[in-house]
C-alpha positions as CSV (number, residue, x, y, z in Angstrom):
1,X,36.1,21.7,10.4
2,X,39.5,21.2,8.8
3,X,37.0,20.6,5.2
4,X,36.0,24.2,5.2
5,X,32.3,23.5,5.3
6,X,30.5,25.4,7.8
7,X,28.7,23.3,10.7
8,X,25.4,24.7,12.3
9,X,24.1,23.3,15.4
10,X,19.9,22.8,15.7
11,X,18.3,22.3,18.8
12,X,14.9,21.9,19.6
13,X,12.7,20.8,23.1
14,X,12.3,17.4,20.8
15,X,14.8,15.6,17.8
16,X,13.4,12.4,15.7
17,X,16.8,11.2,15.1
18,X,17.4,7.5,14.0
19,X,18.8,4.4,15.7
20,X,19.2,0.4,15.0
21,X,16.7,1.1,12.1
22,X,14.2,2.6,13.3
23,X,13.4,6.1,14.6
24,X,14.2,7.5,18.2
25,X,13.5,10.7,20.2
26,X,15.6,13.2,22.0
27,X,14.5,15.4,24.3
28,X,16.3,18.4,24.0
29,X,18.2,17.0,21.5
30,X,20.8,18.7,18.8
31,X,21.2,18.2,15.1
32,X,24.5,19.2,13.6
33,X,24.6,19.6,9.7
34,X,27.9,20.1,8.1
35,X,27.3,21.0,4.4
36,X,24.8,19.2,2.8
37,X,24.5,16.4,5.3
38,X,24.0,15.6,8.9
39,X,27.0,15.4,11.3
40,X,25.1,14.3,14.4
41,X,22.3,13.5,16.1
42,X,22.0,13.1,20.0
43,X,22.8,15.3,23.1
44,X,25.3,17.6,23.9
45,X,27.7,17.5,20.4
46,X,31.1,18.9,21.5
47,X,32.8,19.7,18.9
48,X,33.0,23.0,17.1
49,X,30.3,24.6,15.5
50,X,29.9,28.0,13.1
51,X,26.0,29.0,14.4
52,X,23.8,27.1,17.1
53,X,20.2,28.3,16.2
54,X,17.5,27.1,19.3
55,X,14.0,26.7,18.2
56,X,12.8,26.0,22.0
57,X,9.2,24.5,22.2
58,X,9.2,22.3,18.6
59,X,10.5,19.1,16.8
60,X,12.9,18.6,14.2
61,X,12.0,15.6,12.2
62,X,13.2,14.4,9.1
63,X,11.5,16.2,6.2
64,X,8.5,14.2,4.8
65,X,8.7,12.2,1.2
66,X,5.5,13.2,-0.7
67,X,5.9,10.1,-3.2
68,X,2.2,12.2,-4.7
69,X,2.6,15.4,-4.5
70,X,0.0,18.1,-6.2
71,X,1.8,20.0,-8.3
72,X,-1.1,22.0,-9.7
73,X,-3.9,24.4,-8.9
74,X,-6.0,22.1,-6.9
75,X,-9.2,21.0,-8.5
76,X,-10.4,18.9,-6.0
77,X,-13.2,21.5,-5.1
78,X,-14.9,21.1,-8.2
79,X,-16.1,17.5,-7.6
80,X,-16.3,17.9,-4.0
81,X,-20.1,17.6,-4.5
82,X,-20.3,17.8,-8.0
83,X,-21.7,14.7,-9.4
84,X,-21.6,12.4,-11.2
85,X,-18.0,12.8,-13.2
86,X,-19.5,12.5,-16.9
87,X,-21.8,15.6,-16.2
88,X,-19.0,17.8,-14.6
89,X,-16.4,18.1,-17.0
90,X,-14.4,15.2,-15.6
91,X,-15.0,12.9,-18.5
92,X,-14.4,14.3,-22.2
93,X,-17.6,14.0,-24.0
94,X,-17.2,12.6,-27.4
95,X,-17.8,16.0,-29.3
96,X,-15.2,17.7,-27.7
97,X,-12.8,14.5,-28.3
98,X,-13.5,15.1,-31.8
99,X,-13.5,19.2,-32.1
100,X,-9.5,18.2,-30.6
101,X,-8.9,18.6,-27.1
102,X,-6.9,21.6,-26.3
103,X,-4.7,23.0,-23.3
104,X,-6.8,24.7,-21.2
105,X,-3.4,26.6,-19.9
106,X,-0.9,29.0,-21.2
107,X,2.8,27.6,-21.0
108,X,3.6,30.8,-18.5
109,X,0.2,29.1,-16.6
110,X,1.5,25.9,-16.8
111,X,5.3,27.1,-15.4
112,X,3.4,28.9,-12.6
113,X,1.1,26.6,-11.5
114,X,4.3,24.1,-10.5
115,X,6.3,26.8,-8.9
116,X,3.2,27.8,-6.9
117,X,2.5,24.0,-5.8
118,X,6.2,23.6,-5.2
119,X,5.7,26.6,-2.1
120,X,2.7,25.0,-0.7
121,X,5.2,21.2,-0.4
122,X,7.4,23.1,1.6
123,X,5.5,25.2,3.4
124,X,4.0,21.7,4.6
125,X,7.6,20.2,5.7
126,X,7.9,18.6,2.6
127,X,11.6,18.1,1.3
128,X,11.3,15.2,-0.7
129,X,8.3,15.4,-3.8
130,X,7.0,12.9,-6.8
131,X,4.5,15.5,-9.0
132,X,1.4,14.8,-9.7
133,X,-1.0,17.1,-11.9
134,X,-4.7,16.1,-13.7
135,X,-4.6,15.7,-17.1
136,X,-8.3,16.7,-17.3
137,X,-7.4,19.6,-19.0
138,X,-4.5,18.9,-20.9
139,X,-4.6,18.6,-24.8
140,X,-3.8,15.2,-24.1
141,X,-0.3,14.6,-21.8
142,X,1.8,16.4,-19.7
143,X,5.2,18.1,-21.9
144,X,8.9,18.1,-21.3
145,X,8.9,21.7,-21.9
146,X,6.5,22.0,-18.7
147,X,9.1,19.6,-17.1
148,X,12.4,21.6,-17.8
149,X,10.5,24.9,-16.1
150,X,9.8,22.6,-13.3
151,X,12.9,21.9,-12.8
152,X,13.9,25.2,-13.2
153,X,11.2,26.0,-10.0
154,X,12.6,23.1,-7.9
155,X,16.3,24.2,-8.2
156,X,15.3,27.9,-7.6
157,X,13.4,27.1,-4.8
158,X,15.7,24.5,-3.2
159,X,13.1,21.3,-3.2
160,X,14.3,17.8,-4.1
161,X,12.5,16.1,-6.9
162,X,11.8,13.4,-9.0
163,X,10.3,14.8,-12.1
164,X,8.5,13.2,-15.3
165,X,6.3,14.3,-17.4
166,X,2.8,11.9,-17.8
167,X,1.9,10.3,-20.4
168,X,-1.2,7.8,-21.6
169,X,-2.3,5.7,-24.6
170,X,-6.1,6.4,-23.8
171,X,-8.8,8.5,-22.0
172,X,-12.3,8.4,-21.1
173,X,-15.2,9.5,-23.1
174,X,-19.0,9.9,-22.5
175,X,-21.1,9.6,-25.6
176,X,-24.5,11.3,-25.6
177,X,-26.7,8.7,-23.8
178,X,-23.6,9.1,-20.6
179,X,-22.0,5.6,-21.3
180,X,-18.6,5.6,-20.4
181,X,-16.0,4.4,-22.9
182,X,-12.7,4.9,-24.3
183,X,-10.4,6.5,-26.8
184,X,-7.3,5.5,-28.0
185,X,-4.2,7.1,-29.5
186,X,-1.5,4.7,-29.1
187,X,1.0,6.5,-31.3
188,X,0.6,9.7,-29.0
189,X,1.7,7.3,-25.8
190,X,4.8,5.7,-27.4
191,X,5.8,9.5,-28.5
192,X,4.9,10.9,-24.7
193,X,7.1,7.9,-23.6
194,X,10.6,8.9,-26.0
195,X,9.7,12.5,-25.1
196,X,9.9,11.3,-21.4
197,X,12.5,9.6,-21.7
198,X,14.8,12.1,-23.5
199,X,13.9,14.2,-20.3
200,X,15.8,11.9,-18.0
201,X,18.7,11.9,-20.4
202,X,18.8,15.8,-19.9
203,X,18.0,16.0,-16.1
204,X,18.9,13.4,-14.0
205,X,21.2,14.0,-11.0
206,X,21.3,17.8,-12.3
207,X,21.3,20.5,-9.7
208,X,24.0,19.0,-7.4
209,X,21.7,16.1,-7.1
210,X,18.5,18.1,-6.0
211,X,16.7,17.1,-9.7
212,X,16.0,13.1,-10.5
213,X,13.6,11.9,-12.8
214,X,11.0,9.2,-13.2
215,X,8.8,7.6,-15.3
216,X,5.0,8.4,-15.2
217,X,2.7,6.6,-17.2
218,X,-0.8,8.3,-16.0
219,X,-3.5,5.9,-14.8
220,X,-3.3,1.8,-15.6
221,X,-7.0,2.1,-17.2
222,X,-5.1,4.5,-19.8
223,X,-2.2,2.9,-21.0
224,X,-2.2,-0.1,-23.2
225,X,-0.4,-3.1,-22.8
226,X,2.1,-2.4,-24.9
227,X,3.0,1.0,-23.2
228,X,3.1,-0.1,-19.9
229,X,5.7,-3.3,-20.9
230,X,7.5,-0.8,-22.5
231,X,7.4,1.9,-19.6
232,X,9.0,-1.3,-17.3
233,X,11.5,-1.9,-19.9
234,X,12.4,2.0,-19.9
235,X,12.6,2.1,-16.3
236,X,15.1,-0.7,-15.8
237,X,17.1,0.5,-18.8
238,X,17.5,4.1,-17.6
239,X,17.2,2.9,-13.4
240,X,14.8,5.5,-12.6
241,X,11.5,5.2,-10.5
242,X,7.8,4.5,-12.1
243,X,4.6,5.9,-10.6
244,X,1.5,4.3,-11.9
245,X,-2.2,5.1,-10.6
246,X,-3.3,2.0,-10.0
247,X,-5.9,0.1,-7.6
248,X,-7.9,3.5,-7.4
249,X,-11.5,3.0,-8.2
250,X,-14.0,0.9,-8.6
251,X,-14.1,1.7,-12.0
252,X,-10.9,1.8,-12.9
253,X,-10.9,-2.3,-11.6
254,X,-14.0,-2.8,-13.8
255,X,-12.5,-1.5,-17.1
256,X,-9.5,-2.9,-17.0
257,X,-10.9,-6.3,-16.1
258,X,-13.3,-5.4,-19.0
259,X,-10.8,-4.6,-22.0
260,X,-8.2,-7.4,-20.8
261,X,-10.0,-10.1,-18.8
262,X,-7.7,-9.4,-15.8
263,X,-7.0,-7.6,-12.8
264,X,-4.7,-4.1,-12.9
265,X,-1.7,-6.0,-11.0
266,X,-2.4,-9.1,-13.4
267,X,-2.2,-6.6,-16.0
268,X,1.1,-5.4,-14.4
269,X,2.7,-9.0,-13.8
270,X,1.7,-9.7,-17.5
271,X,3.4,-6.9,-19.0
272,X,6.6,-7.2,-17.2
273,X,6.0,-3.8,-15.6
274,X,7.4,-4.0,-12.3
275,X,10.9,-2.4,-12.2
276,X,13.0,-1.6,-8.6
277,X,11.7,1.3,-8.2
278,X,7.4,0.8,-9.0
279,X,5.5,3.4,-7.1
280,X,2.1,2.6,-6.9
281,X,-0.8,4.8,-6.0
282,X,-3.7,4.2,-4.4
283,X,-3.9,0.3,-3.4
284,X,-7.8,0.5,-2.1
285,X,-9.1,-2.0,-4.9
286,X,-7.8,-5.4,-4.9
287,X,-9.6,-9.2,-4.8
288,X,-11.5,-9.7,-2.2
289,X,-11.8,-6.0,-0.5
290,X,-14.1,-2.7,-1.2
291,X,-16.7,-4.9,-3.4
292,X,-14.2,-6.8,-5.5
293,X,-15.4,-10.5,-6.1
294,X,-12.9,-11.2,-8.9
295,X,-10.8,-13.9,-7.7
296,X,-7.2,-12.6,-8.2
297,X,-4.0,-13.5,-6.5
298,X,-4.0,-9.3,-6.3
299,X,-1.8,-9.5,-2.8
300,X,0.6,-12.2,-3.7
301,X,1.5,-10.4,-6.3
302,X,1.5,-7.2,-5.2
303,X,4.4,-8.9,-2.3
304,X,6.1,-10.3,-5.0
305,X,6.5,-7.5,-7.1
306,X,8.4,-4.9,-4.4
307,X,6.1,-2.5,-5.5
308,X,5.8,0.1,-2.8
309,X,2.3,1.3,-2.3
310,X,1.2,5.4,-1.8
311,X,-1.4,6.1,0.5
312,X,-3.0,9.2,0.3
313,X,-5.8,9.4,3.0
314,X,-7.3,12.6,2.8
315,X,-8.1,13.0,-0.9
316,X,-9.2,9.1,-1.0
317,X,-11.6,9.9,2.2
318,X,-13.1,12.8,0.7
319,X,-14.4,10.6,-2.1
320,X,-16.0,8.3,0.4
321,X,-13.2,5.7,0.4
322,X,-10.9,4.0,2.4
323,X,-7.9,2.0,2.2
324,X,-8.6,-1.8,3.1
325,X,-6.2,-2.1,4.9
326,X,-2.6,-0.1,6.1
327,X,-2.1,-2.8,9.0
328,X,-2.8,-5.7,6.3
329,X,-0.3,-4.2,4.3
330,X,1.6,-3.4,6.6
331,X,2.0,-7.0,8.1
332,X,2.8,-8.7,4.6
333,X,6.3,-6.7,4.7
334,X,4.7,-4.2,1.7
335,X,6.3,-1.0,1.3
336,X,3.9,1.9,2.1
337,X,4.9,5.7,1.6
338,X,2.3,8.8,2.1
339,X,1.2,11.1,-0.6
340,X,-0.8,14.2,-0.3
341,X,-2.4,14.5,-3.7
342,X,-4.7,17.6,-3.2
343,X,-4.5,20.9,-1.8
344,X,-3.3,21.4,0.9
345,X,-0.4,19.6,1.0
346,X,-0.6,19.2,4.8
347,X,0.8,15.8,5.2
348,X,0.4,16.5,9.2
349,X,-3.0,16.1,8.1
350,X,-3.2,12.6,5.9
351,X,-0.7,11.1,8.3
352,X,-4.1,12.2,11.6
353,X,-6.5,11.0,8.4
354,X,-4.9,8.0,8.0
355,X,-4.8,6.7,11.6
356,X,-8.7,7.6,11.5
357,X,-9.6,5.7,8.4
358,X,-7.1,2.5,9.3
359,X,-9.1,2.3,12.6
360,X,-12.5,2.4,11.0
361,X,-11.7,-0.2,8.6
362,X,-10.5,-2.0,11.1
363,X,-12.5,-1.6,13.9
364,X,-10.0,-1.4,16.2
365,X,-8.4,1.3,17.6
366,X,-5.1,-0.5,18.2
367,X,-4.6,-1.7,14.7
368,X,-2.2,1.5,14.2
369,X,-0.2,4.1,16.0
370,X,1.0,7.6,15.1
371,X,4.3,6.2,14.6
372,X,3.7,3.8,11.6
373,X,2.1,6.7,9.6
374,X,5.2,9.1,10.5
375,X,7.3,6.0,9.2
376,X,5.0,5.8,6.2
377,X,5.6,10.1,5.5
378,X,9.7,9.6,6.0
379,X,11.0,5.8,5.9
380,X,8.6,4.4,3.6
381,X,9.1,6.9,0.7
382,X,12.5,6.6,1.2
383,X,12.6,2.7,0.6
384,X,9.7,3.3,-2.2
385,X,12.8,5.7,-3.7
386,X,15.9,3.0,-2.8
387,X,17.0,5.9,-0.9
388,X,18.8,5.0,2.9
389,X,19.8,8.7,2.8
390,X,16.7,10.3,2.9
391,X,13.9,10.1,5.6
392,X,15.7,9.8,8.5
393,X,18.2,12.0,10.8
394,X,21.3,10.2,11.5
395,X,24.9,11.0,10.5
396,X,25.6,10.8,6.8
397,X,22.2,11.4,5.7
398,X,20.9,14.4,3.7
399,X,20.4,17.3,5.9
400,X,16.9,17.0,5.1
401,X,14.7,18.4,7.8
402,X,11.3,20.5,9.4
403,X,11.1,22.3,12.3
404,X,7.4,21.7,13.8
405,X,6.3,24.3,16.4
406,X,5.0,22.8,19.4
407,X,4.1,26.0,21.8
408,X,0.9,27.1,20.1
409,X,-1.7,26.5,22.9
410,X,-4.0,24.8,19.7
411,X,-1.6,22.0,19.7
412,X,-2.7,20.9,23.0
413,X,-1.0,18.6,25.7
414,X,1.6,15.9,24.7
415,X,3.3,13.1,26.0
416,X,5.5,12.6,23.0
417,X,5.7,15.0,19.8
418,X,4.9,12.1,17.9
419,X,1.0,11.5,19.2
420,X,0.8,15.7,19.6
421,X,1.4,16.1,16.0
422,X,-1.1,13.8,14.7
423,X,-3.5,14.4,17.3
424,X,-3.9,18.6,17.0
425,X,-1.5,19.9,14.5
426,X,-1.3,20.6,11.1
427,X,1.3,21.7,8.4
428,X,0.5,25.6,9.7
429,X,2.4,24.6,12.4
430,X,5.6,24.2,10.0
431,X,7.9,26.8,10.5
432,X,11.9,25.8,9.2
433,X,12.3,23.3,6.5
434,X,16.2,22.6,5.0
435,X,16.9,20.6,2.1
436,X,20.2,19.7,1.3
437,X,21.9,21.7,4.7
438,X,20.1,24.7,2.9
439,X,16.8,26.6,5.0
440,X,14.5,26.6,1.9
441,X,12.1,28.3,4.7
442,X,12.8,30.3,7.9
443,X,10.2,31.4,10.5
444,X,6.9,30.2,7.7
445,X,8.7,32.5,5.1
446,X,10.0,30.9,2.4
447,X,13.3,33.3,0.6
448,X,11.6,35.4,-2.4
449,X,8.5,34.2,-2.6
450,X,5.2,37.1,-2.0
451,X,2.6,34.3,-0.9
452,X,0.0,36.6,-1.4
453,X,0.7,37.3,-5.0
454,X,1.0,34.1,-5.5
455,X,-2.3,33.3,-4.1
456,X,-4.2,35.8,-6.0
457,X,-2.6,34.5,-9.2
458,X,-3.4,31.5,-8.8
459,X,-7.1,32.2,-8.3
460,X,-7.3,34.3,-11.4
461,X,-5.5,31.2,-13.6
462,X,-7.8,29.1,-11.8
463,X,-10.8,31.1,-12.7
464,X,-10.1,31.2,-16.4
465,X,-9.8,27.5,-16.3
466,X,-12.8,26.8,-14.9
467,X,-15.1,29.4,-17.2
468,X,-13.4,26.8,-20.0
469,X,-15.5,23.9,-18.3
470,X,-19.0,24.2,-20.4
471,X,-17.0,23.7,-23.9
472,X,-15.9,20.4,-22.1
473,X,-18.5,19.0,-20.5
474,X,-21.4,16.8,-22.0
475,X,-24.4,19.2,-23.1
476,X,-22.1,22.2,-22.5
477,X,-24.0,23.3,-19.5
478,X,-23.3,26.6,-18.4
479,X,-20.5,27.1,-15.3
480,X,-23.2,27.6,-12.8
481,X,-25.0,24.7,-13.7
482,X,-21.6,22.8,-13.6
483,X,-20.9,24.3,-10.1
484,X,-23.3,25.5,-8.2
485,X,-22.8,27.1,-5.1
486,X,-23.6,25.1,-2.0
487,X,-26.6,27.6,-1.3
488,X,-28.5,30.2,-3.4
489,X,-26.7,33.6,-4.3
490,X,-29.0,36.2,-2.5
């Protein structure tokens, strides 16, 4: 230890460590991190250390990349089974486009609500997070002041980041007879662009590295042409990531196929979008699967591209769909990375949800193992990122790491940690993460946070949001019309 930096010694019943590219397992292996980076992986290190700290019965794995990570309140319980979308508040109806849409939250709200996500990411092993938040009640995009508080919460908390505030050149609108259309504001996109864009020039690489940024264009069906070339163009210019919603709906394939006579990744190829570093979220709507009949080249571009796909199981499944398919996907070499998208950000969970749903839309239980979707959560966001040092355990990478407890009698029997995990756990069973050689949370408690202040906040922020609904919604129905409780109030 001749540099000075302290070494600290982690062993666990189980280590995911990382060998001739792909990950391996210890048993009773030992992690040593030396400063912000890991010094070994493997049995028995024999060289000095500060601390050894033993966790007995769990796993340390690499932390998991959440390439869609909620960093909101979730709303995903109001359209649980509240349909359809244009009668819930989920599209704008004209009127209220043209009284001005208005922020439904307070700047303090909107600081809170990412600081509060940003606990529930690492409560759920996640060291690694891309945020995503609904614009449904946003004046119109997300803001860079928002942006620099997040950053502020990341760096506080000790999560690594890439941050960017979303922006749009369009949004939905129902008109009084509930047919779907669109308004535009292509000035407002260009300027939610610059403003992005002046955010990477203030906060990438800050916070010894723990803060990047991206780009974030919101969904394909909301950006014009002429933002989306020029979000590609910005994204190669300043090197930095871009997440697009894309491939999500049914609808979303419709419109865009609609306004511009082509597919979304037609769109994409046409524009020039595709930079290194093109995230793409969902991936269940292309040619020729879930209904689509338009005759696209939709996977040979896709391959082409390097685009890296996010899957996010759970929150898809919950809406009735599936993706079509991981293993196809999978065995045409494209990059697939996990994203938990909703609350809770148990990726335990969509990593279980994902083997289900690949084997249903399959039909065949063999088309995928625990281990591709515990690549997907670790390896595949690292490539989606162009980042070798994340994702994995081995020496020289970012000590970037979760401790998963394995001796609750819930978790059941296990051959390997791997199959156990995916079979009966869940991100409760979290109880270290590190980031950066740094424990961001020790024993499920995470260094200066009250989790049950937080939660009550939350639910009063959340509340107030929600009594905003009827002043958004077609007819302006009152809440408990909007959302009715799943049986009568006695």
């Amino acid at each position: 230890m001749a540099n000075g930096m302290k070494r600290t010694a982690l062993t666990a019943a189980w280590v995911v460590g990382h060998a001739d590219g792909q990950h391996c397992l210890y048993r009773n292996g030992t992690v040593v991190v030396e400063g912000e980076k890991v010094l070994y992986v493997g049995h028995d290190f024999d060289g000095e250390v500060a601390e050894t700290i033993d966790f007995g019965e769990a796993v340390i794995g690499p932390g998991f990349i959440d390439l869609d990570a909620l960093a909101d309140l979730d709303t995903t319980v109001l359209s649980y089974d509240n349909h359809p979308p244009e009668l819930k508040g989920r599209v704008w109806p004209e009127s209220y486009m043209r009284a001005g849409p208005r922020e439904m939250y307070s700047p303090d709200e909107l600081a809170f609500q990412k600081r509060y996500a940003f606990t529930r990411l690492i409560r759920n092993g996640i060291t690694t997070a891309l945020p995503i938040a609904s614009l449904f009640y946003r004046a119109w995009g997300e803001t860079a002041e928002e942006f620099d508080a997040a950053a502020d919460a990341a760096a506080d908390l000790g999560l690594r980041v890439y941050l960017g505030p979303a922006y749009r050149s369009g949004n939905l609108v129902v008109n009084a007879e509930r047919q779907i259309g669109f308004h535009y504001d292509e000035a407002r996109g260009f300027q939610g662009l610059a403003d992005a864009e002046a955010f990477i020039t203030r906060h990438e690489n800050t916070h010894g590295g723990l803060i990047r940024t991206m780009l974030a264009p919101d969904r394909i069906e909301t950006c014009t042409p002429d933002l989306l070339a020029r979000s590609g163009a910005a994204a190669r210019a300043h090197n930095v990531p871009i997440r697009l919603h894309c491939c999500q709906s049914r609808l979303e394939y419709d419109l865009v196929l609609q306004q511009h006579g082509k597919s979304p990744l037609e769109l994409l190829r046409d524009t020039a979008f595709f930079a290194p570093a093109t995230i793409l979220p969902h991936g269940l709507f292309l040619s020729g699967v879930n209904g689509i009949t338009h005759d696209a080249p939709d996977h040979d571009i896709l391959c082409q591209s390097g685009a890296a796909l996010v899957h996010c199981p759970l929150v898809m499944a919950r809406g009735g769909k599936v993706m079509q398919s991981f293993p196809r996907f999978r065995d045409l070499g494209v990059t697939i990375g996990m994203g938990t998208d909703t609350h809770p950000a148990d990726m335990i969970q969509n990593m279980a949800i994902g083997v289900m749903t690949a084997r249903i839309a399959e039909g065949n239980a063999t088309c995928v193992s625990a281990a591709d979707f515990y690549n997907a959560a670790t390896l595949g966001g690292a490539e989606a990122l162009n980042r070798p040092d994340l994702g994995r355990l081995v020496p020289g990478a970012a000590a970037d790491l979760n401790v998963i407890r394995l001796d609750n009698p819930d978790i059941g029997q296990r051959i390997d940690p791997i199959q156990t995990l995916l079979l009966n756990g869940s991100g409760r069973d979290v109880s270290d993460v590190m980031i950066a050689g740094r424990f961001v949370m020790r024993d499920g408690i995470i260094p200066g946070v009250d989790e049950g202040e937080y939660h009550r906040r939350a639910q009063a922020q959340f509340d107030g949001m929600v009594a905003q609904y009827p002043d958004r919604t077609l007819f302006h129905p009152p809440v408990e019309e909007i959302f009715p409780t799943s049986y009568p109030l006695g």
